[in-house]
MIFIGU-168750 format. One record per residue (C-alpha): residue number from 1; x, y, z. Coordinates in pm, whole numbers. Example, Ala and Ser with C-alpha at 12.3 -4.5 7.8 and 13.67 -1.06 7.14 Angstrom:
<atoms>
   pos       xx       yy       zz
     1     1230     -450      780
     2     1367     -106      714
</atoms>
This chain:
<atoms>
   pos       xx       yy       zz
     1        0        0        0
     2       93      361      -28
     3       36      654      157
     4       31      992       54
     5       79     1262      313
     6      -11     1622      112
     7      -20     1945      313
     8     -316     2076      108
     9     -616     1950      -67
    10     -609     2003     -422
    11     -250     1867     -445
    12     -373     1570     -233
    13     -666     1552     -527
    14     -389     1610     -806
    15     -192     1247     -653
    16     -503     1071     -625
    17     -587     1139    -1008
    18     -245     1033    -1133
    19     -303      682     -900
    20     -649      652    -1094
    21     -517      757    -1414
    22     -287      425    -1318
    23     -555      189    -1248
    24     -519      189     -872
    25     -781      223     -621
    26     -764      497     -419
    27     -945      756     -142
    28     -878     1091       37
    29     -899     1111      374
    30     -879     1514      578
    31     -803     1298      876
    32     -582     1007      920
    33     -845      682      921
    34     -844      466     1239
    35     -813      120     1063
    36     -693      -19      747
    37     -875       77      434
    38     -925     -119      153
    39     -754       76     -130
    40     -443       80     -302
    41     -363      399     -245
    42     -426      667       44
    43     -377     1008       17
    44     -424     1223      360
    45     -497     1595      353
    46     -280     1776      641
    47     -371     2162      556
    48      -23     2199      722
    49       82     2449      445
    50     -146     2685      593
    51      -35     2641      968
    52      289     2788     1143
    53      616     2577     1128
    54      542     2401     1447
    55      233     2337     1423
    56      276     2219     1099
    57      540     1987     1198
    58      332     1865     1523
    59       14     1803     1274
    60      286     1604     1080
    61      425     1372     1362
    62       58     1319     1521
    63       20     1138     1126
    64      321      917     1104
    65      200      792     1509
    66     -134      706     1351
    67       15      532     1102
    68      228      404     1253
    69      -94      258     1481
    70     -197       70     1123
    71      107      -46     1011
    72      366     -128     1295
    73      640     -214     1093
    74      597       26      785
    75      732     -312      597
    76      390     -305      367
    77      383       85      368
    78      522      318      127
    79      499      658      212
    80      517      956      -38
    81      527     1319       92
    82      340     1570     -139
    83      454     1911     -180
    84      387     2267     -343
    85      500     2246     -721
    86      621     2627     -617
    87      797     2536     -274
    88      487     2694      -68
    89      489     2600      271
    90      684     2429      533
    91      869     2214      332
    92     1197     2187      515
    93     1025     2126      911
    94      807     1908      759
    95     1040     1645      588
    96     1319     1672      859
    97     1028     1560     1109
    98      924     1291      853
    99     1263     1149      801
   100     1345     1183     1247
   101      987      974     1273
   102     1066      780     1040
   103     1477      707     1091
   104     1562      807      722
   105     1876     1010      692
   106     1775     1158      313
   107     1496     1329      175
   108     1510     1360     -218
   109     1243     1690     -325
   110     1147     1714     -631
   111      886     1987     -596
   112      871     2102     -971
   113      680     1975    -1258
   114      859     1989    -1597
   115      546     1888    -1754
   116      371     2189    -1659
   117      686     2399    -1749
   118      783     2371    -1423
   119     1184     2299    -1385
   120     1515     2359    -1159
   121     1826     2319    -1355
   122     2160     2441    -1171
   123     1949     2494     -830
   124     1769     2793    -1014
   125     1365     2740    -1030
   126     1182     2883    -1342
   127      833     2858    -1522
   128      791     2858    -1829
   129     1164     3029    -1836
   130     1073     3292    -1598
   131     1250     3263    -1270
   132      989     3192    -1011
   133     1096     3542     -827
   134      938     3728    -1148
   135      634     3531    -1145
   136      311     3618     -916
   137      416     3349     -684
   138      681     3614     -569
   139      352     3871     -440
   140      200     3497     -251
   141       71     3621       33
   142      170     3348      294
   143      506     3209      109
   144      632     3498      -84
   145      915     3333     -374
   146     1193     3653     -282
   147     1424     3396     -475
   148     1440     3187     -780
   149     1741     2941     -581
   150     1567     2711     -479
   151     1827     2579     -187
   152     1812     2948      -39
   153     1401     2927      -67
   154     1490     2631      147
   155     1689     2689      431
   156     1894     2389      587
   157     1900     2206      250
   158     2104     2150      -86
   159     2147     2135     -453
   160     2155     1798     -616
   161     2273     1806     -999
   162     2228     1551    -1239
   163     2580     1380    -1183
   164     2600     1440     -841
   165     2530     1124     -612
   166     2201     1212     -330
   167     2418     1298       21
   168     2213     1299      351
   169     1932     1565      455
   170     1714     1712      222
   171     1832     1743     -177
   172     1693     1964     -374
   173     1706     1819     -715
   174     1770     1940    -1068
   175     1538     1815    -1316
   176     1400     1975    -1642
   177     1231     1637    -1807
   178     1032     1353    -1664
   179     1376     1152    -1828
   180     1542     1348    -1564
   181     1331     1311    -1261
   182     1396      936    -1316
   183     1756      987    -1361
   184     1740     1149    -1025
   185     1463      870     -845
   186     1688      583     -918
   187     1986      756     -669
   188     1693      686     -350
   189     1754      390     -147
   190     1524      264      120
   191     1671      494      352
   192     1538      762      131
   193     1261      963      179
   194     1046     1054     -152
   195      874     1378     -161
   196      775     1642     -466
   197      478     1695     -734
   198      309     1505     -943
   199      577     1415    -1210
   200      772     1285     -939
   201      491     1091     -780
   202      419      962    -1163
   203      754      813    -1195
   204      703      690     -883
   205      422      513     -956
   206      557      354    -1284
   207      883      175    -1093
   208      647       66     -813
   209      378     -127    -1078
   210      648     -132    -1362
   211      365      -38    -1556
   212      430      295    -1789
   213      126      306    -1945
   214     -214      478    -1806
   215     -471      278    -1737
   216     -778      476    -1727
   217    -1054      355    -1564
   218    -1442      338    -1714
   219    -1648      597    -1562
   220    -1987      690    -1639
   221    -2144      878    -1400
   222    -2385     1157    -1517
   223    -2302     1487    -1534
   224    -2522     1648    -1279
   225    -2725     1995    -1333
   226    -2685     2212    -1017
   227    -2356     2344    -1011
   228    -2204     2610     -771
   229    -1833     2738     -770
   230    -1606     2853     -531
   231    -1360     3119     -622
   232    -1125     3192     -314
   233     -823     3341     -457
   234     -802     3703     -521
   235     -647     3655     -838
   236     -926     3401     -989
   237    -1055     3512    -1317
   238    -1423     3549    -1431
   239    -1533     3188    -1493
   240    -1793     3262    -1751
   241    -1954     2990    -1928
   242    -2299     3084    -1832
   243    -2247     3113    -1459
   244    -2439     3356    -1276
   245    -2150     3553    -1105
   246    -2195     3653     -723
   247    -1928     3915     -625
   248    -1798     3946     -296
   249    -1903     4283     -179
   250    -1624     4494      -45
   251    -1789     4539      325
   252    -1778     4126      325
   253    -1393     4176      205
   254    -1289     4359      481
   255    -1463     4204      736
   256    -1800     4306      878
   257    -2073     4027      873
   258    -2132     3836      569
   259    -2479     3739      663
   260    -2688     3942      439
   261    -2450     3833      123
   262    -2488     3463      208
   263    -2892     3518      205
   264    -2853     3688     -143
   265    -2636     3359     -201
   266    -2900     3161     -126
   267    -3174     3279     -272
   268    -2962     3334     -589
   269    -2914     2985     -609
   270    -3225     2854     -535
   271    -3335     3044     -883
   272    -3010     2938    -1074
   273    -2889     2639    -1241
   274    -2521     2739    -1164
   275    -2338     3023     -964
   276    -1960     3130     -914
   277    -1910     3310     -630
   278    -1574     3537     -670
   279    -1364     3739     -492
   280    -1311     4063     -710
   281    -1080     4304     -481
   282     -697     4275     -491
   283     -481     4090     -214
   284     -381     4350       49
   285     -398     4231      420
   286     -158     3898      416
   287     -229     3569      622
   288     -433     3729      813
   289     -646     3846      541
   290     -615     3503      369
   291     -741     3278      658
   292    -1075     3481      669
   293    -1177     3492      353
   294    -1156     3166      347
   295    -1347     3096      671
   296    -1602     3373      508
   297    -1625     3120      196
   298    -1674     2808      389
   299    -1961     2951      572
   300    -2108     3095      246
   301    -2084     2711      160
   302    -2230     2555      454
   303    -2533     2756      435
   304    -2612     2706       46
   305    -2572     2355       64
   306    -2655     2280      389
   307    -2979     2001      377
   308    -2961     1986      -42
   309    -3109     1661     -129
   310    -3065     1713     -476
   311    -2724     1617     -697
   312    -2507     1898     -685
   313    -2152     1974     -829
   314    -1939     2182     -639
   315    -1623     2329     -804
   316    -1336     2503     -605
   317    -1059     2661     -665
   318     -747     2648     -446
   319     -647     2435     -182
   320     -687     2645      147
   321    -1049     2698       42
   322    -1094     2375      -80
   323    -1005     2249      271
   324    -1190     2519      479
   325    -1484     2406      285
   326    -1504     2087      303
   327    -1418     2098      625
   328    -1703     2291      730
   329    -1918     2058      592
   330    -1801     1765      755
   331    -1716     1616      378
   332    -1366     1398      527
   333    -1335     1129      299
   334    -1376     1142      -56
   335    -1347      934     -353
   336    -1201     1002     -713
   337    -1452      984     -985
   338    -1269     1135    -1271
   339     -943     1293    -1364
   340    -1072     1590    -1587
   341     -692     1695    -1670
   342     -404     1635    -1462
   343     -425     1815    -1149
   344     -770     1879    -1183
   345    -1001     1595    -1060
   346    -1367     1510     -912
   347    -1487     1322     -608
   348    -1768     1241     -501
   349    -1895     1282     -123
   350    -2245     1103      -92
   351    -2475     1306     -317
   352    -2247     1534     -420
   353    -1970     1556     -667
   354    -1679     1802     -569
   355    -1405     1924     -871
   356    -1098     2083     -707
   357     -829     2278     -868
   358     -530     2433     -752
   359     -544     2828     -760
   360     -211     2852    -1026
   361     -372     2612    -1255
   362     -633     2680    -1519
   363     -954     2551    -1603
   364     -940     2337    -1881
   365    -1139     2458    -2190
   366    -1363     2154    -2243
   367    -1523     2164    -1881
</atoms>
């Protein structure tokens, strides 16, 4: 079995779809289950990217015990840590208390994802050739990129080039290909802990079935009409497509009760076949900012689906939200229905399907 231990939601969605895409069962979990579960593949949503270090680290260690609770000897466990294809979060306290827990002396990171134009070659991260310090991730509000090296984004680490052999701690590894993030997986021993993105994870995946090819599986469950989406980023674009739009107003934004909006919510939707619900105004107050809008769109959830009997899609973008969301409605464990392109996948939660999509990824154009 593996387990998948991803400090935010949609990325946590992203692994699951590549497992599916690979023919493997597999489930989400926001909490760490209590038994075994019957599935090739478990993928466990920590939210730890939005926490401070320690706590992030504690949330961490309190995992590993309770897996540790499941599978004594970790001899039929594989464990995979999931990370920010940008190097949001705490990366560094996270895998040192992964590998102490665990008694690995290496970490191998490969956080980017060259098939999304995502690469480090000599230590220095880019997109799409832009250095990541010229692209928005450097205005991120919680995990500002001040610097395209990726060993100085990550303190207490370091550079590992093609033809250099993996050294103990945490190496952060060139790779500009998927030919090279194999180049660099086949340096790990057991005593090596995996962690990165989803080209990493698919190579991954590939030596552990030594299958290459995707196996998708046969899916046919109905599209469903009732649709509402969840914008929580302040830099999500206009969705369009025939959505009624529902703008944040700016007393919501800056705090003061967002009961009256959520009534205009709900009566909105109760006339609607779909809705996006968007934050218009520009990023200015931080974290602090951040968490509550986020709390504010998790409540504006709650109460518009609260009791629905009816099928309903829900579509949300980024992975804070996502998790404030679902967590708000009690929605813990999930199952993949579809990968609709890679990173972007649905689950379903009883009578409801849920889409997720991380905030720096776009919609595709066929959804």
């Amino acid at each position: 079995m593996i387990a998948v231990i991803a400090d935010d939601l949609t990325g946590a969605a992203e692994i699951a779809g590549v497992a599916w895409r690979m023919g493997l069962s597999v489930r989400i979990d926001m909490t760490c289950p209590q038994k075994m579960v019957a599935s090739d593949v478990l993928v466990i949503a920590t939210d730890t990217r939005q926490m401070q270090e320690e706590e992030a680290s504690k949330a961490t260690s309190e995992i590993v015990s309770q897996l540790k609770s499941i599978f004594p000897t970790f001899s039929n466990l594989h464990l995979f840590k999931k990370t920010d294809s940008a190097l949001r979060g705490n990366i560094v306290a996270e895998l040192q208390t992964l590998m102490a827990a665990l008694g690995m002396n290496k970490a191998l990171l490969l956080a980017q994802n060259p098939s999304k134009g995502r690469v480090i070659q000599d230590g220095r991260y880019e997109i799409d050739g832009t250095p990541l310090d010229e692209t928005p991730f450097r205005n991120d509000p919680e995990f500002p990129a001040w610097t395209s090296e990726a060993s100085q984004l990550l303190t207490n680490t370091h550079h590992l080039s093609l033809g250099s052999p993996i050294r103990e701690g945490i190496n952060v590894a060139d790779a500009t290909s998927q030919e090279d993030i194999f180049l660099q997986l086949n340096k790990a021993d057991k005593d090596t802990l995996l962690a990165g993105a989803a080209d990493l994870f698919t190579a991954f995946i590939q030596q552990f079935t030594n299958n290459t090819e995707a196996i998708l599986p046969q899916n046919n469950r109905a599209n469903i009409g009732k649709t509402v989406l969840l914008q929580g980023s302040t830099q999500s674009a206009p969705f369009g497509k025939g959505m009624k739009e529902m703008l944040m107003p700016d007393y919501v934004f800056h705090g003061d009760s967002p009961q009256k909006w959520i009534a205009e919510l709900k009566e909105c939707f109760k006339n609607e076949p779909s809705m996006a619900i968007r934050i218009p105004q520009s990023s200015e107050g931080g974290k602090a900012y951040a968490t509550r809008l986020r709390r504010t769109m998790a409540e504006a959830a709650k109460q518009i689906l609260a009791n629905r009997q009816t099928p309903t899609h829900v579509l949300i973008e980024g992975g804070a939200t996502a998790f404030a969301v679902l967590e708000k409605l009690g929605w813990n464990s999930l199952h993949v229905e579809k990968e609709i392109a890679p990173g972007i996948v649905t689950l379903s939660h009883k009578n409801f399907l849920i889409t997720l999509k991380p905030g720096s990824y776009s919609w595709p154009s066929g959804l």
